[in-house]
PDB file as gemmi writes it, atoms N, CA and C in Angstrom:
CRYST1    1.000    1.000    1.000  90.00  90.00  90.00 P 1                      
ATOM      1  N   UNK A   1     -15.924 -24.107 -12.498  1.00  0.00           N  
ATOM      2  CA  UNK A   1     -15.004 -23.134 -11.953  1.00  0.00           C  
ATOM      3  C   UNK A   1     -15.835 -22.085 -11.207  1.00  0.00           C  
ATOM      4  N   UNK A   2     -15.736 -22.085  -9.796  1.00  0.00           N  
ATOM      5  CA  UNK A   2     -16.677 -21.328  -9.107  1.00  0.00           C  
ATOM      6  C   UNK A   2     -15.964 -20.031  -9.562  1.00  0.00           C  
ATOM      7  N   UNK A   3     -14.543 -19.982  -8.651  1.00  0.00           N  
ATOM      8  CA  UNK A   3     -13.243 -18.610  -8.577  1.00  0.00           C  
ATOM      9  C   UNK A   3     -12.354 -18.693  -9.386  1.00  0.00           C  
ATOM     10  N   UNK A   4     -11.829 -17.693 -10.176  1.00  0.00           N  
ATOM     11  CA  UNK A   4     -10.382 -17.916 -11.161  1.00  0.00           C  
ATOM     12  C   UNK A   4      -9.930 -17.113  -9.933  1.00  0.00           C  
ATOM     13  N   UNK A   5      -8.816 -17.754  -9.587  1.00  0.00           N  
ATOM     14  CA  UNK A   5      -7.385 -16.919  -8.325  1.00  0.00           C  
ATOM     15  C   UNK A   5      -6.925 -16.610  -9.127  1.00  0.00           C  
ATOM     16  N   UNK A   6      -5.803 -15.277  -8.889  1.00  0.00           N  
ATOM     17  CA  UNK A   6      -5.639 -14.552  -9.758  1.00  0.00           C  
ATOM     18  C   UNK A   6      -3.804 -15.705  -8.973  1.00  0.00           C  
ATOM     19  N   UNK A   7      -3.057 -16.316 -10.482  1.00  0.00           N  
ATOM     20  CA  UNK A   7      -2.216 -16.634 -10.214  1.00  0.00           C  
ATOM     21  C   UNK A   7      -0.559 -16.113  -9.489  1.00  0.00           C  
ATOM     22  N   UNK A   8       0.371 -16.571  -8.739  1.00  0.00           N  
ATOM     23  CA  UNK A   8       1.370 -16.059  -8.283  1.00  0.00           C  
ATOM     24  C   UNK A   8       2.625 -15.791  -9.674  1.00  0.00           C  
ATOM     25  N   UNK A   9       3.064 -14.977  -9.599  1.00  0.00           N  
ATOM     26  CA  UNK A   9       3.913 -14.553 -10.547  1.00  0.00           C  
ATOM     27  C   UNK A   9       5.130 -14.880 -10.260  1.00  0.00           C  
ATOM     28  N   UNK A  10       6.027 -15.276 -11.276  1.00  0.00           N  
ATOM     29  CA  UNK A  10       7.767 -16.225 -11.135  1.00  0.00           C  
ATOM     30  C   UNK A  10       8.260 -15.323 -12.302  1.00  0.00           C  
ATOM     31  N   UNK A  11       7.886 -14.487 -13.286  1.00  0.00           N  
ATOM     32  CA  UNK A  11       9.043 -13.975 -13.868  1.00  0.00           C  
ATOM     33  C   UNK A  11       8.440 -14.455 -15.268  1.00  0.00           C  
ATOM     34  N   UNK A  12       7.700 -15.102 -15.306  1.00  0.00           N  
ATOM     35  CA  UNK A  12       7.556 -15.760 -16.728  1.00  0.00           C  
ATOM     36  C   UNK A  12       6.144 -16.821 -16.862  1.00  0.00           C  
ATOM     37  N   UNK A  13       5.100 -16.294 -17.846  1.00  0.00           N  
ATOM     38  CA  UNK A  13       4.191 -17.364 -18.025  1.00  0.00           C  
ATOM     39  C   UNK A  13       4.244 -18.275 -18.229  1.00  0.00           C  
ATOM     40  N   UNK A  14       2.878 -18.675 -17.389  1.00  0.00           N  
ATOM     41  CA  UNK A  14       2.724 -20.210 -17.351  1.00  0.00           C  
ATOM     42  C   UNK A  14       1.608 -20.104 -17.937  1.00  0.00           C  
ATOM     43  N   UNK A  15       1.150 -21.251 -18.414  1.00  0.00           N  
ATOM     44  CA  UNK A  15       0.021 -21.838 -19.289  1.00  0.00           C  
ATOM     45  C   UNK A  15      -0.979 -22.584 -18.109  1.00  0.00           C  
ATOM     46  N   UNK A  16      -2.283 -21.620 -18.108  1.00  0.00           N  
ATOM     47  CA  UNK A  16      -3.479 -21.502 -17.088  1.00  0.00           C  
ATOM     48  C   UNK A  16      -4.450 -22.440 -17.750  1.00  0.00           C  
ATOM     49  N   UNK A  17      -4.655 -23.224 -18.895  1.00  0.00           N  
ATOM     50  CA  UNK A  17      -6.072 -23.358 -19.260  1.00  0.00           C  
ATOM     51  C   UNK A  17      -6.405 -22.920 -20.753  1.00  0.00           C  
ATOM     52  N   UNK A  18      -7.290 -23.357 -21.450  1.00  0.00           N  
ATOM     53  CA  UNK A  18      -7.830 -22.723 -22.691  1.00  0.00           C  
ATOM     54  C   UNK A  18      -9.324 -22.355 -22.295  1.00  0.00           C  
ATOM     55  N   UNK A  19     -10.035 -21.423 -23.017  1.00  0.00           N  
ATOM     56  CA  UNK A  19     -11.876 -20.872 -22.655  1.00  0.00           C  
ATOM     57  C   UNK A  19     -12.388 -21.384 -23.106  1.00  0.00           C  
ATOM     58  N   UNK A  20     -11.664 -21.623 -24.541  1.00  0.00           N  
ATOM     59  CA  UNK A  20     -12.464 -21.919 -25.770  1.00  0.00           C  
ATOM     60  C   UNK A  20     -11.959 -22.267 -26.667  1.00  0.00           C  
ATOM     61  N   UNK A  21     -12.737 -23.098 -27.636  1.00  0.00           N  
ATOM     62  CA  UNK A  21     -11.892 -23.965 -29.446  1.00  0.00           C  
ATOM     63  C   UNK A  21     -13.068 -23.336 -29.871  1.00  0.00           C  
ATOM     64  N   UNK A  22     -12.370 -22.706 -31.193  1.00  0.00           N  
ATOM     65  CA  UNK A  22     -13.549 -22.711 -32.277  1.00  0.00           C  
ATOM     66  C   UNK A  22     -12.397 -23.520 -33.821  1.00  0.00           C  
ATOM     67  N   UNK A  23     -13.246 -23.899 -34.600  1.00  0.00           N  
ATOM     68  CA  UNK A  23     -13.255 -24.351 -35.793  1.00  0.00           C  
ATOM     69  C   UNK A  23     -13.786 -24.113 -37.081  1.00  0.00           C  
ATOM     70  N   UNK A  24     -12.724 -23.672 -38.168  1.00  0.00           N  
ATOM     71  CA  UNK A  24     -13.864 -23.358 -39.185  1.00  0.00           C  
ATOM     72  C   UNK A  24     -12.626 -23.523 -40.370  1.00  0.00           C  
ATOM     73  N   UNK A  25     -13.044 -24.333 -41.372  1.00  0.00           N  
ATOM     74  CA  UNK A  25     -12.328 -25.003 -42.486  1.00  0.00           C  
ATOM     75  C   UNK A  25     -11.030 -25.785 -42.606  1.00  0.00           C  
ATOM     76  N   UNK A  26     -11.264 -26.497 -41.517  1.00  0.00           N  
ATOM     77  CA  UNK A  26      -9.890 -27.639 -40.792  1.00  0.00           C  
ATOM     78  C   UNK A  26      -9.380 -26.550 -40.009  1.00  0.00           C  
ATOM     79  N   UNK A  27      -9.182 -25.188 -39.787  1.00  0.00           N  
ATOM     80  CA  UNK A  27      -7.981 -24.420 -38.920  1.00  0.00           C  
ATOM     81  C   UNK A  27      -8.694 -24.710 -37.718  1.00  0.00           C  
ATOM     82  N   UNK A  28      -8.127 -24.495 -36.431  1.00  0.00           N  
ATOM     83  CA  UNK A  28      -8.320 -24.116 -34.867  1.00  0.00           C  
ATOM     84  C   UNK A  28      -7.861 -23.461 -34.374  1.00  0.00           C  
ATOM     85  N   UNK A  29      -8.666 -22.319 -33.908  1.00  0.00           N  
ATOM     86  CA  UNK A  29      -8.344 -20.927 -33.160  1.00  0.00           C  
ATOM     87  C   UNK A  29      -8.658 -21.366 -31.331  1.00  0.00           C  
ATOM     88  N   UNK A  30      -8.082 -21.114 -30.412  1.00  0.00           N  
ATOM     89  CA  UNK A  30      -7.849 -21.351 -29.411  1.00  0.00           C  
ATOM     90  C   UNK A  30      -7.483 -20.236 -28.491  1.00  0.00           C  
ATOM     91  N   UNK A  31      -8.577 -19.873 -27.525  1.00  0.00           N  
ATOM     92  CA  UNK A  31      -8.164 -18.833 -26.619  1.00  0.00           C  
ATOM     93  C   UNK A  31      -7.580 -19.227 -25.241  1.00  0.00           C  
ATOM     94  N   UNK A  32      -5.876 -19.234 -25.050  1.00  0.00           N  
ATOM     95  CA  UNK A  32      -5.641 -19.852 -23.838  1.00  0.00           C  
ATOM     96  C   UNK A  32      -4.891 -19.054 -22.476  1.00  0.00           C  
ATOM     97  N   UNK A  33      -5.397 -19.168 -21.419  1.00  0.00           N  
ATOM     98  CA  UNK A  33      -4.710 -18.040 -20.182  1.00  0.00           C  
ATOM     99  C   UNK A  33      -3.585 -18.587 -19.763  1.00  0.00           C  
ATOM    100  N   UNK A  34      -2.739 -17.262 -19.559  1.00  0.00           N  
ATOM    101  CA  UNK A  34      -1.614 -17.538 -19.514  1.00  0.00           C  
ATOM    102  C   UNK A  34      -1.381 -16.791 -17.841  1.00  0.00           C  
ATOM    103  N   UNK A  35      -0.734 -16.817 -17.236  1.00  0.00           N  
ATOM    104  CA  UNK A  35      -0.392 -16.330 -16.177  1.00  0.00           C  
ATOM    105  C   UNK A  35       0.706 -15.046 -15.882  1.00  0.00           C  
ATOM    106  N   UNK A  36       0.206 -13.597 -15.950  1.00  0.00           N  
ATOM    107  CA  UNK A  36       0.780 -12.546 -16.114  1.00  0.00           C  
ATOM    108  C   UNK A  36       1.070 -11.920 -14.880  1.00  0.00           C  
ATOM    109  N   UNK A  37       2.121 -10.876 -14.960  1.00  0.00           N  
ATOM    110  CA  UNK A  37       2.292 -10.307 -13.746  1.00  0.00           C  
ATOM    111  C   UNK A  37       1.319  -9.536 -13.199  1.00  0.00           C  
ATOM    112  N   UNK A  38       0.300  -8.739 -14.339  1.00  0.00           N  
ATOM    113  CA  UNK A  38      -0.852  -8.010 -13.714  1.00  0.00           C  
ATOM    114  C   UNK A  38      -1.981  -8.524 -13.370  1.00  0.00           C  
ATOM    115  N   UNK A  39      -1.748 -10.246 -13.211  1.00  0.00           N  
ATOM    116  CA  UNK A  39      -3.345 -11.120 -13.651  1.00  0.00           C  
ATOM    117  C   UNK A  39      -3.282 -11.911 -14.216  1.00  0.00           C  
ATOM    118  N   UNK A  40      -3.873 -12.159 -15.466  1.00  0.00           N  
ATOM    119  CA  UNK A  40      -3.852 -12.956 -16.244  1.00  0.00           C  
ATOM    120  C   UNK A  40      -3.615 -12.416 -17.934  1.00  0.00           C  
ATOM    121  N   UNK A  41      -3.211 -13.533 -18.885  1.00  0.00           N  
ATOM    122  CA  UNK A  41      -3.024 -12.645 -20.309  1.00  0.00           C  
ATOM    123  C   UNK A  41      -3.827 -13.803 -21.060  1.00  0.00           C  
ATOM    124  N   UNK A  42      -4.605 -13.326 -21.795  1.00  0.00           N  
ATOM    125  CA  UNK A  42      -5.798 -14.306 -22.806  1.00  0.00           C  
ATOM    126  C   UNK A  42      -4.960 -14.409 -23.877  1.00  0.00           C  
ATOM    127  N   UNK A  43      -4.637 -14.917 -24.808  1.00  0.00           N  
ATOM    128  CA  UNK A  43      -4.169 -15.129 -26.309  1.00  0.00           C  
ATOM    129  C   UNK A  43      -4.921 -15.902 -27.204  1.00  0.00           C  
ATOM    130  N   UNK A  44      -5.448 -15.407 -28.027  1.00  0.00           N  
ATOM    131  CA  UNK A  44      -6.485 -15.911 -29.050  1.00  0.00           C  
ATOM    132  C   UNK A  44      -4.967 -16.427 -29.843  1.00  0.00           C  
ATOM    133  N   UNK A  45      -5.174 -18.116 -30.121  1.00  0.00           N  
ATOM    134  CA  UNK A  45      -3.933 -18.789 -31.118  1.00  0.00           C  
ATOM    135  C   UNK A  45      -4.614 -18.957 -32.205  1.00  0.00           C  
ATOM    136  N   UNK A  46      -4.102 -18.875 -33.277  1.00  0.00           N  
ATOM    137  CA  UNK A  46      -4.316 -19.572 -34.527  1.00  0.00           C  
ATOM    138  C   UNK A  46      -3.907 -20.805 -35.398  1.00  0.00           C  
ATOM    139  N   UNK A  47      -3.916 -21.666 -35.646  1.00  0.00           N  
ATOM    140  CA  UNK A  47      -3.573 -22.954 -36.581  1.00  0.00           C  
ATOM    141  C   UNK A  47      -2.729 -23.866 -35.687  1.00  0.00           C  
ATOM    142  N   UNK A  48      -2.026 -24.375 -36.432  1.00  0.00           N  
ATOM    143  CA  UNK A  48      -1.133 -25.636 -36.223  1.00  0.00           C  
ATOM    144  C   UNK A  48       0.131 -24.595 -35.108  1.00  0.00           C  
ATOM    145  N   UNK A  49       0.487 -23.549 -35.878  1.00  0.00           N  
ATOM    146  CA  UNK A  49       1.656 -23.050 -35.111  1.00  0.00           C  
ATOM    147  C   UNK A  49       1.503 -21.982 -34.121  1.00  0.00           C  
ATOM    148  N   UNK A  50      -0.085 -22.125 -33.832  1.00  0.00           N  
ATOM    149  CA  UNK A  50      -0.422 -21.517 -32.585  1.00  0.00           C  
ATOM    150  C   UNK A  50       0.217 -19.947 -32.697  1.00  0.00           C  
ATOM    151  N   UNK A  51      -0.576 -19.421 -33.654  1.00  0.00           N  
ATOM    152  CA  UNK A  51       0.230 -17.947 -34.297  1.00  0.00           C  
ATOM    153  C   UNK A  51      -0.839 -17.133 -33.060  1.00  0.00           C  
ATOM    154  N   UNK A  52      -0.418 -15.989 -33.001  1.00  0.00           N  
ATOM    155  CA  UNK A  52      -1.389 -14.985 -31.936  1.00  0.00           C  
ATOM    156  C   UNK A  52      -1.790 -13.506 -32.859  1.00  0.00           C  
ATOM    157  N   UNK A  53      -3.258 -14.026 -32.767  1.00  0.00           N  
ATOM    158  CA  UNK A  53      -4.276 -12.992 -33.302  1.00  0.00           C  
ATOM    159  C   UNK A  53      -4.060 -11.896 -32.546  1.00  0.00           C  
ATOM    160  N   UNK A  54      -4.376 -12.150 -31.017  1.00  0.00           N  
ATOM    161  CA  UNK A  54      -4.419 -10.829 -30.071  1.00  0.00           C  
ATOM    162  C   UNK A  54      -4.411 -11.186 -29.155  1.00  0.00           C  
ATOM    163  N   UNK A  55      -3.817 -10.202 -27.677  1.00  0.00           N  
ATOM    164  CA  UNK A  55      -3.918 -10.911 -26.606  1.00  0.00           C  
ATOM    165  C   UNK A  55      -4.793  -9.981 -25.766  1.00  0.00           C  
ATOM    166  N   UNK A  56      -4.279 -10.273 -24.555  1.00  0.00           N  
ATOM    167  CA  UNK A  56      -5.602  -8.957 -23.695  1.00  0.00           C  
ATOM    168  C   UNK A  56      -5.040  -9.019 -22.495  1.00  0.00           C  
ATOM    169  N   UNK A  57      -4.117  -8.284 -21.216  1.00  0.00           N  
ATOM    170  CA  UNK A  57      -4.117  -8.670 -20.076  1.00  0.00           C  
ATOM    171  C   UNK A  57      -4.915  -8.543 -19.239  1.00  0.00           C  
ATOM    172  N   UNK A  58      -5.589  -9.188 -18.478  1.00  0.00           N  
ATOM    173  CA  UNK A  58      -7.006  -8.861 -17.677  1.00  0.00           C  
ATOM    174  C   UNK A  58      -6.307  -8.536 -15.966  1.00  0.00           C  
ATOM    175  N   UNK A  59      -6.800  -7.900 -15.509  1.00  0.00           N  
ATOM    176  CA  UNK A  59      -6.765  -7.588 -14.028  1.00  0.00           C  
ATOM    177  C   UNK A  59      -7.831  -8.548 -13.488  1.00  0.00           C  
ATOM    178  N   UNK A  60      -9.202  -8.967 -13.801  1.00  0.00           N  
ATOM    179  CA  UNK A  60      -9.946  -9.504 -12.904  1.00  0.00           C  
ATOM    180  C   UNK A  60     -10.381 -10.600 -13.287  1.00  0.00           C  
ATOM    181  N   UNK A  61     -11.286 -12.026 -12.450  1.00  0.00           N  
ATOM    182  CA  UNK A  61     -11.192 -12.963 -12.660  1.00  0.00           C  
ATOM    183  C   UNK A  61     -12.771 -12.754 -14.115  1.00  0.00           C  
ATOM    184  N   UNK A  62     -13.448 -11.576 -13.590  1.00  0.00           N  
ATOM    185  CA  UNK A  62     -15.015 -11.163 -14.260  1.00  0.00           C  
ATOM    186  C   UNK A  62     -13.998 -10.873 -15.728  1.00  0.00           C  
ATOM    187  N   UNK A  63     -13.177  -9.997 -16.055  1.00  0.00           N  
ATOM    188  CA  UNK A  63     -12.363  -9.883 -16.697  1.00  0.00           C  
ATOM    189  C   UNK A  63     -12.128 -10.771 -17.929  1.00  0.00           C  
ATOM    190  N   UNK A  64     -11.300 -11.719 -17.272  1.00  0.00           N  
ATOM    191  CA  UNK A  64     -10.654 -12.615 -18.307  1.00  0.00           C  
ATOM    192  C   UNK A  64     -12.307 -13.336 -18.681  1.00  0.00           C  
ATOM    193  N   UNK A  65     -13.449 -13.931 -18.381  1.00  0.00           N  
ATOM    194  CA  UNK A  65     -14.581 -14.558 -18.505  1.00  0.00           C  
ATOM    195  C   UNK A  65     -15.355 -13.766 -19.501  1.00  0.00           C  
ATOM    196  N   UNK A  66     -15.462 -12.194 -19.551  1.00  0.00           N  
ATOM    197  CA  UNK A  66     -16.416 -11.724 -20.448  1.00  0.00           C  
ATOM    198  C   UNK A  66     -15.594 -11.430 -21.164  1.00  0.00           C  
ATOM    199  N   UNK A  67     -14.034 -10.844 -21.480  1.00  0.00           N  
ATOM    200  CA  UNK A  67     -13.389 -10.796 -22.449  1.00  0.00           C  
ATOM    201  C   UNK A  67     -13.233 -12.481 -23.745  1.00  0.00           C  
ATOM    202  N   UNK A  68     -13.188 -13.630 -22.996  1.00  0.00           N  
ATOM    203  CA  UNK A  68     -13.505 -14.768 -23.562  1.00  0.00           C  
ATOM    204  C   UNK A  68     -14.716 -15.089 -24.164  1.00  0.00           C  
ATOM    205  N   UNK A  69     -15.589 -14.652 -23.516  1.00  0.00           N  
ATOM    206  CA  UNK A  69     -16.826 -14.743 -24.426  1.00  0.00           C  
ATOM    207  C   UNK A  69     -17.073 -13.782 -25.673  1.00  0.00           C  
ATOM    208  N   UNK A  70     -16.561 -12.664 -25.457  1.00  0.00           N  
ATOM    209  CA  UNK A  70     -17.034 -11.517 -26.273  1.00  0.00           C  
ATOM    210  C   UNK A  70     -15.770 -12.089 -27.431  1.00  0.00           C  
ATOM    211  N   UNK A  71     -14.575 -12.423 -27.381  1.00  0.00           N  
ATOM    212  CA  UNK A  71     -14.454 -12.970 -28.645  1.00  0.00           C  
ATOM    213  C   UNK A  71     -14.471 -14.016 -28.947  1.00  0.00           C  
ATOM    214  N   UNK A  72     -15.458 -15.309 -28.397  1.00  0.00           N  
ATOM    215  CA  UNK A  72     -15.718 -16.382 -28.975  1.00  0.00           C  
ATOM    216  C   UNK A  72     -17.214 -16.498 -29.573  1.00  0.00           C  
ATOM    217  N   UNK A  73     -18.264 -14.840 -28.943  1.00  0.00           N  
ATOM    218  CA  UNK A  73     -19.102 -14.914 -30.174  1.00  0.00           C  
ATOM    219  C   UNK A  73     -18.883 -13.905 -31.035  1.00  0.00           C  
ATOM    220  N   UNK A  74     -17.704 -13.339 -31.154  1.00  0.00           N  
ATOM    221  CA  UNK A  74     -17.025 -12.669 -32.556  1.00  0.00           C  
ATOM    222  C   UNK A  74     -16.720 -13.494 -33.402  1.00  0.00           C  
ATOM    223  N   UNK A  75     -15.534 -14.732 -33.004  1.00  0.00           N  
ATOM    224  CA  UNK A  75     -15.801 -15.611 -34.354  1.00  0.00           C  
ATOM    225  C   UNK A  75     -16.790 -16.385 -34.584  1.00  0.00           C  
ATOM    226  N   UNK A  76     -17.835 -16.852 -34.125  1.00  0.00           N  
ATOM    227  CA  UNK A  76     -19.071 -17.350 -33.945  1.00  0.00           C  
ATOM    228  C   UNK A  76     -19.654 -16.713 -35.619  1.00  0.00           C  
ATOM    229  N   UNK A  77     -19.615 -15.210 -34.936  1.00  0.00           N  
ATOM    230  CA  UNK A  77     -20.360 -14.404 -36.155  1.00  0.00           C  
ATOM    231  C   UNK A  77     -19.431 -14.232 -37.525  1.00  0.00           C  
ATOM    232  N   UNK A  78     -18.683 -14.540 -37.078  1.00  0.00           N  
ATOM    233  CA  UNK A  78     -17.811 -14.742 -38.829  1.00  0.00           C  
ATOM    234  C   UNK A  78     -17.592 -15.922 -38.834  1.00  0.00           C  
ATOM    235  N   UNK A  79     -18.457 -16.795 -38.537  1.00  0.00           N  
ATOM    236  CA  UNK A  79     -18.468 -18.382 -39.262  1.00  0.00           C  
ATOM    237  C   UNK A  79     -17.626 -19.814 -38.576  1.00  0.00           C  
ATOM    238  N   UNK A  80     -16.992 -19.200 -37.563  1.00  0.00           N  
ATOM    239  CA  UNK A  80     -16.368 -20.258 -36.840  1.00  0.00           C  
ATOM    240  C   UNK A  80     -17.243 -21.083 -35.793  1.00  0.00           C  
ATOM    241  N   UNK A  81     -16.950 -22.529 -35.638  1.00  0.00           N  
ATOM    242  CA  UNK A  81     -17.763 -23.242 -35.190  1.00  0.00           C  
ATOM    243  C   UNK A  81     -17.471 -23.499 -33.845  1.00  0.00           C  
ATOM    244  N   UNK A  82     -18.198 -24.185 -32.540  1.00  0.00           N  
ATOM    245  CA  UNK A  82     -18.021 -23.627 -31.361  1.00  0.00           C  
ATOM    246  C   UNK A  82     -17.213 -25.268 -31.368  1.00  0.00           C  
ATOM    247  N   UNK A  83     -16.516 -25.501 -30.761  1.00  0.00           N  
ATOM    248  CA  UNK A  83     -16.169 -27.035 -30.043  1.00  0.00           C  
ATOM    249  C   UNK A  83     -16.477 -27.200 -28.476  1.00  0.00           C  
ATOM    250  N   UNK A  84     -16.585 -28.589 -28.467  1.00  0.00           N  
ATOM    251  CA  UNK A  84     -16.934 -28.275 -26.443  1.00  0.00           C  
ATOM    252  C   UNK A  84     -15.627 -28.883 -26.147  1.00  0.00           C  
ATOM    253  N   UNK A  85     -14.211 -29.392 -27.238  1.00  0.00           N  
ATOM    254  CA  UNK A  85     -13.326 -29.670 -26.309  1.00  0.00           C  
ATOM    255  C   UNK A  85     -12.397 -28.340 -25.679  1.00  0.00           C  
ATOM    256  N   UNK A  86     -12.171 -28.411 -24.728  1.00  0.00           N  
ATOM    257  CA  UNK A  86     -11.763 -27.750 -23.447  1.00  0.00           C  
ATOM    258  C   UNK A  86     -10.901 -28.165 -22.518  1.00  0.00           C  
ATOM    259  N   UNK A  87      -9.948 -27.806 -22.179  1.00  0.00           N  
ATOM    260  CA  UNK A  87      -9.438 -27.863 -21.297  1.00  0.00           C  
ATOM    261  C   UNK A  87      -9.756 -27.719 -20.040  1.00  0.00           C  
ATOM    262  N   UNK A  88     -10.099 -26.307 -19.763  1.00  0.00           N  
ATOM    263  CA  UNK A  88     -10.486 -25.490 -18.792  1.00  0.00           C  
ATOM    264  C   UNK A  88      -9.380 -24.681 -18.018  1.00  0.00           C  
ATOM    265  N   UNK A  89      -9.511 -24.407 -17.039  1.00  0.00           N  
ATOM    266  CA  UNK A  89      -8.267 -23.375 -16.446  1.00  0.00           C  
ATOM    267  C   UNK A  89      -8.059 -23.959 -14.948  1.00  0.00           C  
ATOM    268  N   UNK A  90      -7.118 -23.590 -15.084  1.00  0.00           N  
ATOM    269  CA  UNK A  90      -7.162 -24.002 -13.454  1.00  0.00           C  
ATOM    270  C   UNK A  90      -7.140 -23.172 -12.624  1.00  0.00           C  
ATOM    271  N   UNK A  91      -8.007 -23.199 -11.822  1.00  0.00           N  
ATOM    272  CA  UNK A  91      -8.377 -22.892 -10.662  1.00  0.00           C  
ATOM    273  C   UNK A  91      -7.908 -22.116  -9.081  1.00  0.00           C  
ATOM    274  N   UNK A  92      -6.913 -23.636  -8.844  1.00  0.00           N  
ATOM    275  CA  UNK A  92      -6.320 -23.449  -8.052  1.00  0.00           C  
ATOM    276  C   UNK A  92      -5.355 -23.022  -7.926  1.00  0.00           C  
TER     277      UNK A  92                                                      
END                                                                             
C-alpha cells in the first residue's frame, strides 16, 4: 500500500480492510478500517462477536498507520501474539 485515499462518504460505513490480528488464548482481536465521514474510523474488535474495545477516527492516511501500530504493540506488550493473516485495506 503505497497511498491510503481517504474514502468517499454515502451516509454509512463501509468496511476498508483490517491492519492487524493479534492472538492470545484462542480469542482474536482485530483492528479493522472502516470508512467515516471525517476519514477513516479504526475499531479494535474483540472475539467471536467482534465486540469493540475502542475506536479512533483518523483524519490522515499517516494517521490511521501509526495509530495501528501503536495499538498493535500495546497488545504485543500485554501478551498478545502478532498473526501475519491480513487482509489489508484497500487502497483504491
Amino acid at each position: 500500500m503505497d497511498v491510503l485515499r481517504r474514502p468517499e462518504w454515502h451516509g454509512s460505513p463501509v468496511h476498508l480492510g483490517e491492519l492487524f490480528l493479534v492472538r492470545k488464548n484462542h480469542v482474536e482481536a482485530r483492528c479493522v478500517v472502516r470508512s467515516h465521514q471525517l476519514g477513516w474510523e479504526l475499531c479494535l474488535q474483540l472475539g467471536l462477536n467482534r465486540d469493540f474495545l475502542q475506536t479512533k477516527v483518523c483524519r490522515t492516511g499517516a494517521e490511521v498507520l501509526a495509530t495501528g501500530d501503536e495499538w498493535k504493540a500495546a497488545m504485543i506488550a500485554k501478551g498478545w501474539q502478532a498473526s501475519s493473516s491480513s487482509t489489508g485495506i484497500k487502497s483504491d
